[in-house]
N, C-alpha and C positions, 0 to 999 in steps of 0.2 A: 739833730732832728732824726737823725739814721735808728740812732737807738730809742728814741721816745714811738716811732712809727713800727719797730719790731717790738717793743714792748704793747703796745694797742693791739696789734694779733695773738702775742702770747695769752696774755690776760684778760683780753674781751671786754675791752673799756673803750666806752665812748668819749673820746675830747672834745670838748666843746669850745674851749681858747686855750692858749698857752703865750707862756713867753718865756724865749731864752734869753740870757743875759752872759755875761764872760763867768758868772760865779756863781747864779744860783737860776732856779725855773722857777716857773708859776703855771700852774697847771688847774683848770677847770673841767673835771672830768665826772663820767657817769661809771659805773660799773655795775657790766654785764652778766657778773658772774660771780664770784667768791666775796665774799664780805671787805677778805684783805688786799685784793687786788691792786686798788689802786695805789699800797703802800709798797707792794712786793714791785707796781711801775717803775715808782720813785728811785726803790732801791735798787734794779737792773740799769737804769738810766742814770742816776749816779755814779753808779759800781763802776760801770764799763766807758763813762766820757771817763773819769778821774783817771781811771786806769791806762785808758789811750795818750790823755794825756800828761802824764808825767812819764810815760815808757817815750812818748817822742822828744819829748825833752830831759828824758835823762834825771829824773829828778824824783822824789821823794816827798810826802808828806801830806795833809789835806789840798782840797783842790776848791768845793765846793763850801759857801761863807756859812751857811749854816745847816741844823740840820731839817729832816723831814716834819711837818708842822700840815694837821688837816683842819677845815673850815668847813662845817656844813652848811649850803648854801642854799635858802627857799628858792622853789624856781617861781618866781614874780618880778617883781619889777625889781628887786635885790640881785635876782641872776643878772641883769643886764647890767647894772650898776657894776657888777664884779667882772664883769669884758671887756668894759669902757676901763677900768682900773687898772686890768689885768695886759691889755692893748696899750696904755698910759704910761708904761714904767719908765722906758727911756728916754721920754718926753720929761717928765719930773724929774728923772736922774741927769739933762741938759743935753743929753748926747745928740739928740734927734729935736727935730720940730716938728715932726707928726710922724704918728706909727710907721706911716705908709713908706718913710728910709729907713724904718730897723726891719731886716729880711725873715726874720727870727722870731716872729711873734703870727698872732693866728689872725691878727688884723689882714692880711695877703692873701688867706686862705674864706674868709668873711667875703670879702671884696670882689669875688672871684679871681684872683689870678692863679693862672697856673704854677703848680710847685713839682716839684718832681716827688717828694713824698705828700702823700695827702694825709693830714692828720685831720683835721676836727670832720665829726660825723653831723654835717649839714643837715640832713634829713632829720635827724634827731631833736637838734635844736631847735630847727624852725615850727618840730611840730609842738614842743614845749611852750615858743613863743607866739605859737599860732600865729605866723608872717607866711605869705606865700615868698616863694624862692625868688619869682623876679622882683619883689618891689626890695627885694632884704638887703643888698648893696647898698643900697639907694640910703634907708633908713637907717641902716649903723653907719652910713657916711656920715649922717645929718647927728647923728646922738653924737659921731666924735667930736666933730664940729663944734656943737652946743657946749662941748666940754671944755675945748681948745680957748673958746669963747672967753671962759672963765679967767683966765691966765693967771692966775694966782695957785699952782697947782701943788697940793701936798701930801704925804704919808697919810691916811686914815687909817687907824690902828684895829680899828673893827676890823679889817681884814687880814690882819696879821697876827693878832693877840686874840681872838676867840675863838673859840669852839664850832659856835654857830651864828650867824647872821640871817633876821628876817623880819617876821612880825613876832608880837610878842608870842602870839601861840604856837606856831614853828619853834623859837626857841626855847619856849616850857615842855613841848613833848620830846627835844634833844637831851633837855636838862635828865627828864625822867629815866628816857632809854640808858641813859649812860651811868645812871646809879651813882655808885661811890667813887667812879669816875668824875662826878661831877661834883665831889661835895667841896665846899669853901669857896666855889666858883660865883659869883652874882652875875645877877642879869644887869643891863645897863642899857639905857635907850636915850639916842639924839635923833632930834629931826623924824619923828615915826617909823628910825630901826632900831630895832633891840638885838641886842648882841651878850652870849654869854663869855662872859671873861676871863681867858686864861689867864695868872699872874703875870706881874711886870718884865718880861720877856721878850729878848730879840728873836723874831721867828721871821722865815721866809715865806712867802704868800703861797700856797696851795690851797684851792676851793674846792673840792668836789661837790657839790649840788646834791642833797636827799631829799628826794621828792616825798610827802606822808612819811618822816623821823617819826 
């Protein structure tokens, strides 16, 4: 958390959730400033756990499961779905039975509890979400809940395999901006989200959110 919270000052990136995990993060970020910022995050917050830790353990080789992987994310009712997801991981991985025991995720920081580093920029969010600040605990308590509800909880690969998750026009003005970047990629829609699709690939979850791609 040390280095993801010096990286948010270097770079001038807003976090809106995160989660860390023993191997890999997931990060829901805005950025403030440079285009590649929130790539150059990934790669100081990589660089410098991997490097801490394999120097305290004497040890060698990768550290982190996979590698950097961005998702742009509509900010609508898509961005919430990717908090709920992104707050969910170690729930679906069995480790935990609600966010609120993994210390490591932005669920804590949503909640109000106090942390010693403060990563996600509250203000930012909520005004994205249009929620006033005291009812907003309240409400992502209630969205986890509904979720927990579910119990049947799994991998959605919209989130880990595309480029862009939203509505269909959100994801056609990503298609376009990113040109030949995008070609061979298809659009793909379940349930009224369309999602543009990277090939059959294991990737780790990062969202950054583009508001008007």
């Amino acid at each position: 958390m040390y280095w993801l919270y010096k990286a948010k000052q270097q770079f001038h990136i807003s976090i809106l959730d995160y989660m860390i995990t023993s191997n890999h993060i997931h990060l829901l970020a805005l950025s403030d400033g440079k285009q590649n910022d929130i790539a150059r995050t990934m790669h100081l917050v990589s660089g410098r756990t991997a490097w801490e830790f394999n120097h305290n353990r004497n040890r060698k080789g990768a550290f982190w499961e996979d590698r950097y992987h961005a998702t742009a994310v509509e900010t609508d009712d898509h961005l919430v779905q990717c908090m709920i997801y992104i707050d969910m991981n170690m729930v679906r991985a069995g480790v935990v039975k609600h966010p609120a025991e993994w210390p490591y995720c932005g669920y804590q920081e949503l909640t109000d509890k106090k942390l010693r580093y403060t990563l996600i920029n509250k203000r930012r969010l909520l005004k994205i979400l249009q929620i006033k600040e005291n009812n907003f605990p309240g409400i992502y308590n209630e969205w986890i809940n509904e979720y927990l509800e579910q119990e049947n909880f799994y991998r959605e690969s919209c989130w880990t395999e595309s480029l862009a998750v939203g509505n269909k026009e959100f994801v056609e003005r990503v298609r376009t901006k990113l040109g030949v970047k995008a070609k061979g990629r298809r659009i793909e829609e379940k349930s009224g989200t369309f999602n543009l699709r990277e090939p059959r690939t294991s990737y780790s979850l990062f969202c950054p959110p583009k508001k008007g791609v």
